[in-house]
Structure formats: C-alpha cells, structure tokens
C-alpha positions in Angstrom: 103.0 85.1 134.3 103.1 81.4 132.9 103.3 82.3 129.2 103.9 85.6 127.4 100.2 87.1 126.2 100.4 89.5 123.4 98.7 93.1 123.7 98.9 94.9 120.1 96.9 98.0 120.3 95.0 99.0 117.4 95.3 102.0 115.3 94.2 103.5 111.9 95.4 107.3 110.9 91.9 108.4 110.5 88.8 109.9 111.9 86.9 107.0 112.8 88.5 103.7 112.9 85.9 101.4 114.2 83.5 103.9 116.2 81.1 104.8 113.6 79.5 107.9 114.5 80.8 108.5 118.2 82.9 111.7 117.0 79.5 113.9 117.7 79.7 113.4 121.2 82.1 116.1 123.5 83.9 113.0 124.2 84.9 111.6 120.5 85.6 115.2 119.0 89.0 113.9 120.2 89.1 111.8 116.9 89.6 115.9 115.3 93.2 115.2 116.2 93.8 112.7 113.9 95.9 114.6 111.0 98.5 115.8 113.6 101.3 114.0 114.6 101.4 114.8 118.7 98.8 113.0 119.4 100.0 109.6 118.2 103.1 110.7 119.8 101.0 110.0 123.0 100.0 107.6 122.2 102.9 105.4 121.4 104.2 106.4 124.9 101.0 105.1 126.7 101.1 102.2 125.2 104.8 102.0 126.0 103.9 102.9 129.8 101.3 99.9 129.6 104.2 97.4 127.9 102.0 96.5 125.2 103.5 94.5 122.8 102.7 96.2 119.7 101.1 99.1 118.2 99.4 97.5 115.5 98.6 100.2 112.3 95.3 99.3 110.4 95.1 100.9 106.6 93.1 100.6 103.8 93.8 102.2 100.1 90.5 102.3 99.1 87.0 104.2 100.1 83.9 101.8 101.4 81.3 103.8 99.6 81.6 107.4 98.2 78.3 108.7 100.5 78.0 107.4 103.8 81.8 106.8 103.9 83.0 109.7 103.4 80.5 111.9 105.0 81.0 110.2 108.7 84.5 110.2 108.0 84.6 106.5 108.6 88.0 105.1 107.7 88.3 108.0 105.6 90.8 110.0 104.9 93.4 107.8 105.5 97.8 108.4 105.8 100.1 106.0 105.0 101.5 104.0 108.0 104.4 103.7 106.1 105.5 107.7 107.2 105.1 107.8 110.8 107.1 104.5 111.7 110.3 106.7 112.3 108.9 109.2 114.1 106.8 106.6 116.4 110.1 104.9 116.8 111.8 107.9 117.9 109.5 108.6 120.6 109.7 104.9 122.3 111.8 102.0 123.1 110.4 99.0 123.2 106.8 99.2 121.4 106.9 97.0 118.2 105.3 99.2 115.5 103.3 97.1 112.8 102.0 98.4 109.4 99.6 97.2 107.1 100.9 97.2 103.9 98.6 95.4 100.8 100.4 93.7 97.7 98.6 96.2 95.3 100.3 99.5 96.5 103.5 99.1 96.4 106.2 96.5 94.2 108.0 94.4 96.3 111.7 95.4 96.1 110.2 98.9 96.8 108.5 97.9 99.8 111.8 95.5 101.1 113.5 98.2 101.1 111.1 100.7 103.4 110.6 97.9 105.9 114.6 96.7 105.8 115.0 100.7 106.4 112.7 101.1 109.4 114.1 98.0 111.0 117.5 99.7 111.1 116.1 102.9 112.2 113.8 101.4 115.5 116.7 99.3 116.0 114.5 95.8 115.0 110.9 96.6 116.1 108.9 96.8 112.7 106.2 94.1 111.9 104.3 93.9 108.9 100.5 93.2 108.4 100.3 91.6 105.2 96.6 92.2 103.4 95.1 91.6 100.1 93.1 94.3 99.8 89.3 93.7 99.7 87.9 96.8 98.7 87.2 97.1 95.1 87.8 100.8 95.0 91.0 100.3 96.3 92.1 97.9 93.1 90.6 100.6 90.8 92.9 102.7 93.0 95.9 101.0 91.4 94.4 100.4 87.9 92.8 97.4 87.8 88.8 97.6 86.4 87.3 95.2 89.8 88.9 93.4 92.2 91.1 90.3 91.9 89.1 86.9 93.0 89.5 85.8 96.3 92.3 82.7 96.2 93.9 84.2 93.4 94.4 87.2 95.3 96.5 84.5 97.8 98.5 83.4 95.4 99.6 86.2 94.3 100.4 87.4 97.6 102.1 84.2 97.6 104.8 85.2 95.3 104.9 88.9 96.7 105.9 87.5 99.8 108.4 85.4 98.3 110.3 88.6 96.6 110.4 89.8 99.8 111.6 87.0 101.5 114.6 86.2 98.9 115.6 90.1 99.5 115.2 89.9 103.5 116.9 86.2 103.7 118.9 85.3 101.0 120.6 88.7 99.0 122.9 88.8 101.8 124.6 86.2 103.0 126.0 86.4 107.0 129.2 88.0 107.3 128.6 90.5 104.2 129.1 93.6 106.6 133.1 93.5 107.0 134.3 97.1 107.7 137.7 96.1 107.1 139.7 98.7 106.5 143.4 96.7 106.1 141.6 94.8 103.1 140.0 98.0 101.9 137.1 96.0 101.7 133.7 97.3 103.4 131.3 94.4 102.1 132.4 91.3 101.1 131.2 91.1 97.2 130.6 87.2 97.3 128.5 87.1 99.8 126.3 89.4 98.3 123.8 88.4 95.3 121.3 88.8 92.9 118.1 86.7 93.9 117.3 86.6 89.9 113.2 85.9 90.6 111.4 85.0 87.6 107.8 84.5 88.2 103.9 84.5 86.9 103.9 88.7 88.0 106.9 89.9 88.7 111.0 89.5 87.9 113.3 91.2 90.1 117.1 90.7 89.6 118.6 92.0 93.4 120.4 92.3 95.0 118.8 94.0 97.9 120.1 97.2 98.6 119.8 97.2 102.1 122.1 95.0 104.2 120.2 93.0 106.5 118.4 94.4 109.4 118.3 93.1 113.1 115.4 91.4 112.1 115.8 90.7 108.8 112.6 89.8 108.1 109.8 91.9 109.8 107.1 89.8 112.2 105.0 88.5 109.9 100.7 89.7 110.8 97.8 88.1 108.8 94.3 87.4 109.3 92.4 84.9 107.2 89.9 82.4 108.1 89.2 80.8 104.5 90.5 77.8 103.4 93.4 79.7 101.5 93.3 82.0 104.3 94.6 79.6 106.5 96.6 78.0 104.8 98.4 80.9 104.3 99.1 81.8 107.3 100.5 78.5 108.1 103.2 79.3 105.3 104.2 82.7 105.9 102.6 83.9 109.1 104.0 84.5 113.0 101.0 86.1 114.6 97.6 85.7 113.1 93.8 87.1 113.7 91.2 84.5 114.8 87.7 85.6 113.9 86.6 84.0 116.8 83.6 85.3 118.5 83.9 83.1 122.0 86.8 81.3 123.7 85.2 78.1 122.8 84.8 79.0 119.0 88.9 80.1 119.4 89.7 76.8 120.9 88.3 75.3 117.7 90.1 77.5 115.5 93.5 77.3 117.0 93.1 73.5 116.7 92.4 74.0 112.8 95.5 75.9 112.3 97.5 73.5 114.3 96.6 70.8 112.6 97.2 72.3 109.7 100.7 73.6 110.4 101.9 70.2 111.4 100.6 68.8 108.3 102.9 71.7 106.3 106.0 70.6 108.9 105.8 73.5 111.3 105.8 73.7 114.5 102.4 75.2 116.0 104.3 77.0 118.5 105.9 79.2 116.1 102.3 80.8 114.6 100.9 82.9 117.7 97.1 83.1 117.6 95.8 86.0 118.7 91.6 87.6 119.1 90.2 91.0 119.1 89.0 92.6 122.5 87.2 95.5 122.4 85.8 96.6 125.7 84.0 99.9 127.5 85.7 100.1 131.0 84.0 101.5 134.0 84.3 101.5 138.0 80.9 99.4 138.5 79.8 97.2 135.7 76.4 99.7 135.9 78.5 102.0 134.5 80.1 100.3 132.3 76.9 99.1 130.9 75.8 103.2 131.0 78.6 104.2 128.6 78.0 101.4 126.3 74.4 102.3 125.8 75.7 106.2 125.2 78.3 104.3 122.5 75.6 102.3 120.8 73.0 105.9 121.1 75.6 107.5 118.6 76.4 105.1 116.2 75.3 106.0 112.8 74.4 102.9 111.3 74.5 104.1 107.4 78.1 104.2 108.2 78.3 101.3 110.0 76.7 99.7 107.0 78.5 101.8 104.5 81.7 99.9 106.2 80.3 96.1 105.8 79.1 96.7 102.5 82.5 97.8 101.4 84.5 95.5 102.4 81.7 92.4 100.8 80.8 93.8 97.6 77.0 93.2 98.7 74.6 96.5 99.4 73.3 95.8 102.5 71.5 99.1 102.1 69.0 97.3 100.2 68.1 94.3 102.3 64.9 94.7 104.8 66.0 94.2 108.4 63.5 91.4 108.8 65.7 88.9 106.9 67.1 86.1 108.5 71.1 85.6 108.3 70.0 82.2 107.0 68.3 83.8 103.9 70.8 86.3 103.9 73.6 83.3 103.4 71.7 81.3 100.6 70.9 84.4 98.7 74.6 85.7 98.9 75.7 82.1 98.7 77.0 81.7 94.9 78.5 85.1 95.1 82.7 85.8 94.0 82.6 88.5 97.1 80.9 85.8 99.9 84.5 84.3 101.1 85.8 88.0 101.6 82.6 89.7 102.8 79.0 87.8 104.4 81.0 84.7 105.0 83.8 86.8 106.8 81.2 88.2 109.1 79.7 84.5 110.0 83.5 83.2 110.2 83.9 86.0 112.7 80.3 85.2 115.0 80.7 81.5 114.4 77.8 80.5 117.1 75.2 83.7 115.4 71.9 81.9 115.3 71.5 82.0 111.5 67.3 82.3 112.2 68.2 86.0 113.7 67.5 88.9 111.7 69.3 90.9 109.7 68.4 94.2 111.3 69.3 92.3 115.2 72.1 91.1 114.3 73.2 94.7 113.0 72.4 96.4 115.8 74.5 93.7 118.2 77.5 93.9 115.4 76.9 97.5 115.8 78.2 97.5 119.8 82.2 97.2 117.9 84.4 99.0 119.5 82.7 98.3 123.0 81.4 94.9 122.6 82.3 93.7 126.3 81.5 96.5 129.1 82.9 95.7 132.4 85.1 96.5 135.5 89.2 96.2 135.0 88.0 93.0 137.1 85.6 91.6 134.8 87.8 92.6 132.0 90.6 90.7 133.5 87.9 87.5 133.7 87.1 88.0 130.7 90.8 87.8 129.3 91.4 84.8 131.7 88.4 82.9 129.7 90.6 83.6 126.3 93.9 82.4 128.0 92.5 79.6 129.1 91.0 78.3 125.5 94.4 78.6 124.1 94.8 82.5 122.5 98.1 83.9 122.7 97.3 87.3 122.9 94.7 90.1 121.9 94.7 93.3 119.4 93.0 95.6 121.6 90.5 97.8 120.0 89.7 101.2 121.1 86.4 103.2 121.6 88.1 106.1 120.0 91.4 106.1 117.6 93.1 108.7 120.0 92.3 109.4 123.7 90.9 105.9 125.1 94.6 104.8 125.9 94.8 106.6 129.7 91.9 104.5 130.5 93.1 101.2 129.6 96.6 101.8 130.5 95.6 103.1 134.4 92.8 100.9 135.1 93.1 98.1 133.4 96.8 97.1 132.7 97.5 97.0 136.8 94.9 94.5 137.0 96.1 92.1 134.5 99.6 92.7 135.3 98.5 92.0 139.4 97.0 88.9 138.1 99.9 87.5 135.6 98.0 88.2 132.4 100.3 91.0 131.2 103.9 91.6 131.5 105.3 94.2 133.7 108.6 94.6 132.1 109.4 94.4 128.5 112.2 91.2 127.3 115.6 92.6 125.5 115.9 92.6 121.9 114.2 93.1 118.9 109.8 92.5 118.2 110.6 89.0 117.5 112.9 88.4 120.4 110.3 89.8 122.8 107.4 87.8 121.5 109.1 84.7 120.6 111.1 85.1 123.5 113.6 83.4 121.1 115.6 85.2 118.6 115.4 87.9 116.4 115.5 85.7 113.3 112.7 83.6 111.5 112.3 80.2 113.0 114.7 77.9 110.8 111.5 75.8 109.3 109.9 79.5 108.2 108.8 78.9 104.5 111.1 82.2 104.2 114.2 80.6 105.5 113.5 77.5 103.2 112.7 79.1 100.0 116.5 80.1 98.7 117.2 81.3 95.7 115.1 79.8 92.2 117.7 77.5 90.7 120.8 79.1 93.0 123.3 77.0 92.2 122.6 76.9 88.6 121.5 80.4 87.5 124.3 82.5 90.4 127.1 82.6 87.6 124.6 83.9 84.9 123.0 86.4 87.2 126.2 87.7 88.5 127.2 88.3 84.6 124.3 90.7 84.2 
C-alpha cells in the first residue's frame, strides 16, 4: 500500500442510525439489540479483525422532532459514548475508539478529564469528534431558549477547545511523573501548574488533574464545510469530513483546505481528509442493485425527513415535492439556520442540479446508508476513484447500526487489502502513531502545542499563590 487509507467505521448507540425505517424488515430487527452491550462487543472485534482504523461513535443530545422521530426510533434513544469507551477498549487492541462529544454538554475541565482517563485506560487509542450541536432541542436540552448562531457557535468552541488544550498540553510539563522514592517525591511540584484561563465563557484555574496520557491530546475529528467550518478545522483539526458527493468535488475540497492551512502556517499533510462511503455489497452487482431497491422499499421517509428537518431548523414537511432545489435555496436563503441545515445538504451534493425537485432529490438522498451497490470489486473501484482524487480515508457507514460488519469485513476488506487499499496489519503505538504513522504527540505547529499558557510568564507566580 503506497499511503496509509483511513477506515473509521461508523456507529451511533441507537435504533436507527442512518437507515430510516429498515428495522421492519427480518433483516434490520437486528437494530432491537441496540441497548445491550454484547453486541457492540462484536462489533469492535470485527472491526478489529478487518484492521479498521477507527470506530467512530456518532451522538446527538437532542431529539429531531418529537413525532416522526421518536416513533421510528430514528436517532432516538440515544447513550452516551462517553460509558462504553472502557469496555470497547477492553475487548480490542488496536481499534482507535472516537466519541462525539458537543461543547454544550459537558464543561471543559470535566470533559479533559474523561478523555485524559480513557486514554490511560485503552493505553492511547481515544479520539474525539468535536461538534457544535445543531439541533435546537438539544441547546434547550442544556438551558438555553434556541440555538446559538452558527459562527458564534465556532467561537465558542474555539475557546472550549482551548481549555482543553492548556489542560492536555501545558498543566504538566515533561518529566512531572518522577516516582522517586530516595527524594520522597512522586511528582515533581514545579513542573506542574495552574493554566489560570480567563476568557469571554469560561475561567478555569488547573491544574489538570490527570497527568498526561500517551496521547495527550486525543485525535482531533471535525466536519465543517462553512467558511468558519473550515477554518476551524485548519486550527484544531487532524482528521476532517468532506461533504463531498464525487471524487472530483473532493479533489476541490481538499485543495480549499490546503490552501487554507498553508495560509494559517500548517502543514497540509498534518489535517487527513477523509469522505463517507456507504455501500450495499452483493456477489453480482444484480444483486447488489436487488438489496438496494429492498433498502429504499422500507425507508419511511417522514423519518427520513423528520431527520433533515432537525438538524436545519426548516419543515420540510410543508414544502410540495414539486419544488425546485433552486426555489428551495432562495426561499431558505436569508435564513440563521441555512449554513447549518439546506446549505449543508448542497455543500454535501455539490454537483445536485439545483432545477431538480424537491421530492427527487429526497427520494435519491433517501438511498443513505446504501448509496453505492456493488461487488467487493466494484467497491474496491470505487474506493480507487476516491484515492486517486486525493482522500485520505473513508468513515464507512453501515446499512444497519449492528450486524452489517461480517459482510464488509469477509467480502470486502480481502479485496482492498489484495489490492493495497487497506492495511493488513495494524502500525505500533497509540491512534495517532498509527494514522500519522508519526508520533503519539500533536504535530509541533498544532494551534494546541502553540497556544501556552495566557500571560505564563507573567501571571505563574500569582496563580501558584491562589
């Protein structure tokens, strides 16, 4: 294999992640499984068996609507990914385990700490999805009357991150960890501080109270494709999600955000870009094509709009299929909730004829999970095409949250792996090491590794007097 490709596969702890609907058929009632812990168990070790990278936890802390929603079960109920981390990492070796984590639900030092923690106890595998929420319910969740405005939301995930970061890298200097028992000394004191952060939402004195973990800092996740989106991600992220619909709409992403990171003095290298592929797998493409049809037959589209009115503020309940995307677009246009919702889903089809209607353009949208049907062969094309336009890697979405694994794993892993597109073995070391194939820190010209401590050397002495 020439370069390393990324396979994270995707995950949410609930009934119906993605595949809206397809729990009524003998195959899906699988999803019934999805409060219990053995059959994540399984599939951590699948994964594992495949050598996929990562397994990549989706959440949300919110509900799309309180009817369609939560009748079909669609991302609803939903566990914290927070509480199955240990026992995930107890059951493999090598699988990174990523969590989606949003800035609303939890207070920074709080959430340092349950990441630092995790990263000592899978022994430097934890990566963290960072998300802004965009569900409305989800800020009334936490007490807030609507949801925060779109680039505000940014910076204030901003200094979040930036909490973190002076807690991960900066609290504790190398060396802190002595264990010297002549001395009588079992952390050095002075290399140990307060990170006294002052800012416009929170102040949080330190130190940390976690020593550092084999990562330190958890890989970094993030998907945005605004303007502050990506910008963003050229600050603080590692891996991030295109929304490209084609390998030639990815080409012209990754050259955004390349441009862009050199212009903030990183290296492009350093911020892996990776796409979603969601694919129905069969032993003839006619069959593939046969169980895609029987997908799209179940899905219940008042879910499957329930889910994209949700997470864009607009009721597309109420617009008449015949209605162009273009109209769609102009009406929406002026709207707070257009950057994190319509706009998201043109962002993500980039080359969607904008004279299609609104009810065809559903109905194709609709085919997610399963939106490619193939043989492992045409699969393995079809990841070829993404390699060669210059993605890094894929988050592979299932048909169904637990029991579509096997399938990928025996059929279509061997095929990749036969043909260099997947690795057979897994690298040493911690998440970072193995996808970097570097080391387990934060590249040196990270934004985290740069930041310091606010006014160090003239606020230490009055912070250590506290």
């Amino acid at each position: 294999m020439t370069r390393h490709l990324i396979y994270n596969g995707f995950l949410h702890l609930t009934p119906n992640h993605h595949s809206h609907g397809y729990w009524r058929t003998p195959e899906g009632q699988i999803q019934y499984g999805y409060s219990k812990l053995d059959p994540y168990i399984h599939v951590v070790k699948t994964l594992e068996r495949g050598r996929f990278d990562t397994l990549f936890i989706a959440d949300v802390s919110g509900v799309y609507d309180f009817e369609h929603s939560i009748r079909a079960g669609s991302q609803f109920p939903s566990a914290d990914p927070i509480t199955i981390v240990s026992a995930l990492g107890l059951a493999t070796e090598h699988l990174g385990l990523a969590v989606t984590s949003n800035i609303i639900q939890s207070p920074p030092f709080a959430f340092a700490r349950q990441l630092s923690s995790l990263d000592h106890y899978t022994n430097g595998r934890v990566g963290w999805n960072i998300v802004t929420s965009y569900l409305t319910n989800g800020f009334q969740n936490f007490g807030y009357d609507d949801i925060v405005p779109h680039d505000e939301r940014y910076r204030w995930a901003q200094e979040y991150l930036d909490v973190t970061y002076k807690l991960w890298e900066h609290s504790w200097e190398d060396g802190a960890v002595l264990h010297d028992v002549a001395a009588n000394r079992f952390f050095d004191r002075d290399r140990i501080h307060r990170i006294n952060h002052i800012g416009e939402r929170y102040k949080v004195a330190g130190p940390h109270i976690v020593e550092p973990s084999p990562q330190r800092t958890p890989v970094l996740f993030q998907a945005g494709n605004s303007t502050a989106g990506r910008e963003f991600a050229v600050r603080n992220a590692e891996v991030t999600f295109l929304p490209s619909a084609t390998p030639e709409a990815a080409a012209r992403d990754i050259a955004i955000l390349n441009d862009l990171a050199r212009q903030n003095g990183r290296d492009p290298r350093s911020l892996k870009k990776i796409v979603t592929l969601s694919t129905v797998i069969g032993s003839t493409e006619a069959e593939a094509k046969r169980k895609q049809a029987y997908l799209h037959e179940y899905t219940d589209f008042d879910a499957f709009q329930a889910f994209l009115s949700g997470g864009s503020g607009i009721d597309y309940f109420n617009i008449p299929p015949e209605t162009t995307l273009r109209e769609l677009k102009e009406q929406y246009d002026t709207s707070e909730h257009v950057r994190s919702g319509f706009r998201r889903i043109l962002e993500r089809n980039p080359d969607v004829d904008l004279d299609s209607t609104w009810g065809g353009h559903l109905v194709k949208t609709a085919l997610l999970p399963g939106r490619f049907a193939g043989t492992p062969e045409q699969i393995a094309d079809e990841v070829q095409r993404w390699a060669d336009a210059g993605v890094d890697g894929f988050n592979v979405v299932p048909i169904t949250t637990l029991g579509w694994w096997d399938e990928w794993v025996d059929h279509v892993v061997p095929v990749l792996q036969a043909r260099g597109l997947a690795q057979t073995e897994y690298a040493p070391g911690t998440l970072r090491e193995k996808l970097f194939r570097t080391g387990d820190r934060l590249s040196e010209s990270h934004h985290a590794r740069t930041i310091g401590l606010q006014n160090a050397s003239a606020s230490r002495a009055q912070a250590e007097a506290l």
